[in-house]
C-alpha positions in Angstrom: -120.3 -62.3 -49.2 -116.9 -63.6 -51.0 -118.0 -65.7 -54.0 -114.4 -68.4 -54.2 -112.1 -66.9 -56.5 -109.0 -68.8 -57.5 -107.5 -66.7 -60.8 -106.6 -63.1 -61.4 -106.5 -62.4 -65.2 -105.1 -59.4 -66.3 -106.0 -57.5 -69.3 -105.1 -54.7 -71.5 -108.2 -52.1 -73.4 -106.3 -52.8 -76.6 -106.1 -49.2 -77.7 -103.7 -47.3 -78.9 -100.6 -45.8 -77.1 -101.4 -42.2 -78.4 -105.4 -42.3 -78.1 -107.4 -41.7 -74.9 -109.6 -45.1 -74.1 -111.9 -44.1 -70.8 -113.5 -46.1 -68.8 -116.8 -44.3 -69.7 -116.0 -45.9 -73.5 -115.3 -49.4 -72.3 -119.0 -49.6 -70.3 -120.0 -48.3 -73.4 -118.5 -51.1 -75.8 -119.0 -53.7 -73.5 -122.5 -53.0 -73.3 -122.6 -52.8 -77.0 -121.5 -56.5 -76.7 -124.7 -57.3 -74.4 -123.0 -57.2 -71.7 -123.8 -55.6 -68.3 -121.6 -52.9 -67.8 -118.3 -53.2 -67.5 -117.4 -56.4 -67.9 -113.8 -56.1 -65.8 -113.8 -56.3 -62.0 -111.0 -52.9 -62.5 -110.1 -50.4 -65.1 -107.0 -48.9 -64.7 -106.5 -45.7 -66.6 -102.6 -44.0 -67.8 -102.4 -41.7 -64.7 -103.9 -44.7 -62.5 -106.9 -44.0 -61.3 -108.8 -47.2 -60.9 -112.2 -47.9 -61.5 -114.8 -50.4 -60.1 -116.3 -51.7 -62.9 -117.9 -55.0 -60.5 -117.5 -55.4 -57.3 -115.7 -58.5 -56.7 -118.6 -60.4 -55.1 -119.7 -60.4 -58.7 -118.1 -62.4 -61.7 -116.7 -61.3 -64.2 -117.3 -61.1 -68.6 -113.9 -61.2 -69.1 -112.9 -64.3 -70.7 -115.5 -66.9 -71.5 -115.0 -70.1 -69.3 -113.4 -68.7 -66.5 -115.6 -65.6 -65.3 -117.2 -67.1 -62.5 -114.2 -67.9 -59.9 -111.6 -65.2 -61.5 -110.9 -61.5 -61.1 -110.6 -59.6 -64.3 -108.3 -56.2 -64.2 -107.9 -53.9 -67.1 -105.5 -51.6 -68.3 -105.8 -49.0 -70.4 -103.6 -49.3 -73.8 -101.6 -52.4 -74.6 -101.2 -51.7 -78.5 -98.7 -49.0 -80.4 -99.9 -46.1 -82.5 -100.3 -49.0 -85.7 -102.5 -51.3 -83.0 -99.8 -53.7 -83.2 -99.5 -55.3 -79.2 -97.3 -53.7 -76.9 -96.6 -53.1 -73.2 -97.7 -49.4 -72.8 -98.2 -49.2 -69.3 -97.2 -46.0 -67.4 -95.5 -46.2 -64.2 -98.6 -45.2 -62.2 -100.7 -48.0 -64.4 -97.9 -50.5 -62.8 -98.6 -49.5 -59.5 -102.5 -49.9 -59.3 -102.1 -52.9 -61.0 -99.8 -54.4 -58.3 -102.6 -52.5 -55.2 -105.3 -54.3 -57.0 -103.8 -57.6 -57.3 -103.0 -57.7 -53.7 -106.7 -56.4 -52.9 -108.0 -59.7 -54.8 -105.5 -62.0 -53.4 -107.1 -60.6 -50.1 -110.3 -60.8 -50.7 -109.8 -64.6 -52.5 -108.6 -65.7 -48.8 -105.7 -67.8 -49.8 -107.5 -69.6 -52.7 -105.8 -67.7 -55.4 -103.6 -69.9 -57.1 -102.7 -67.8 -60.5 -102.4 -64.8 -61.6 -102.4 -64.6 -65.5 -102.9 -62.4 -69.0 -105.8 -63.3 -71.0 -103.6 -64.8 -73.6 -102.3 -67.5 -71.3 -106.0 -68.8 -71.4 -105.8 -69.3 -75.0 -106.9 -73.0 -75.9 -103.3 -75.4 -75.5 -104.0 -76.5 -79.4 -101.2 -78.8 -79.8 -101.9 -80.4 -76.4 -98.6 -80.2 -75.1 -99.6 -78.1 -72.0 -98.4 -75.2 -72.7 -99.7 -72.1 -74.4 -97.3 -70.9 -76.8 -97.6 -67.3 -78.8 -98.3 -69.6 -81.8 -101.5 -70.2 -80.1 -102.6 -67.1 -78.5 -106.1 -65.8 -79.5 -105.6 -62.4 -78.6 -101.7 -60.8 -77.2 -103.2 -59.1 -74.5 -102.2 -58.1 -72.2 -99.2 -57.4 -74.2 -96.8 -58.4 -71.9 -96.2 -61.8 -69.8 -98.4 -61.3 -66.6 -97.9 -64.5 -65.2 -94.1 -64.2 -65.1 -94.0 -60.9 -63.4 -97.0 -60.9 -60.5 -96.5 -64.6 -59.9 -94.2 -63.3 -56.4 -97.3 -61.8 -55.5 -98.8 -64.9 -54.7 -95.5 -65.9 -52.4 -95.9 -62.3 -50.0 
């Protein structure tokens, strides 16, 4: 049963470079948050094993307002040793990203239409259409998603 899916958000744990964030810890905070489980469809982790935190026939509680037709995918990091944002991904973190995007794209049967970071879902506050850094709520995920997975969409 495909539920219709039309966005891929990626995300990043917001930890630190130098720490250790498992995915054990984020079912663990997001259920401290009330919610169930793992909120992200995928967690990726440095060395890029990838978890199934929901299946995909399930939304997500990833970013309010758009959970039931997206795809959430998280990596772990996104923020230096001071927690300031940055993009820490590893090499293998770059590839599972890229096998799980094209695993959603499949199973959203052509009804994808972007692929984005949570900070491009920011509210536009100055109405001009686009969401500049000036408005983003969070950085994550700490580098421009929608700029480098948008070919992915074309293949």
């Amino acid at each position: 049963m495909n539920r219709i899916v039309d966005l891929i958000v990626i995300h990043c744990s917001a930890s630190r470079e130098d720490k250790d964030y498992t995915f054990e810890q984020c079912i663990k905070d997001h259920a401290a948050r009330g919610f169930k489980g793992c909120g992200y469809h995928r967690f990726i982790r440095k060395d890029g094993t990838v978890h199934i935190g929901r299946n995909f026939d399930y939304g997500g509680a990833h970013v309010q307002g758009y959970n039931a037709k997206s795809i959430g995918i998280c990596y772990e990091g996104g923020c230096d040793k001071k927690m300031k944002g940055k993009d820490t991904r590893t090499d293998a973190q770059k590839e599972a990203i890229i096998q799980v995007i094209k695993e959603a794209i499949a199973y959203g049967e052509g009804n994808i239409k972007r692929i984005c970071g949570h900070r491009d879902l920011s509210p536009d506050l100055n109405g001009n259409g686009i969401v500049e850094a000036t408005e983003w709520v969070k950085v994550c995920p700490s580098f421009n998603a929608e700029m480098e997975y948008k070919y992915l969409l074309k293949e």
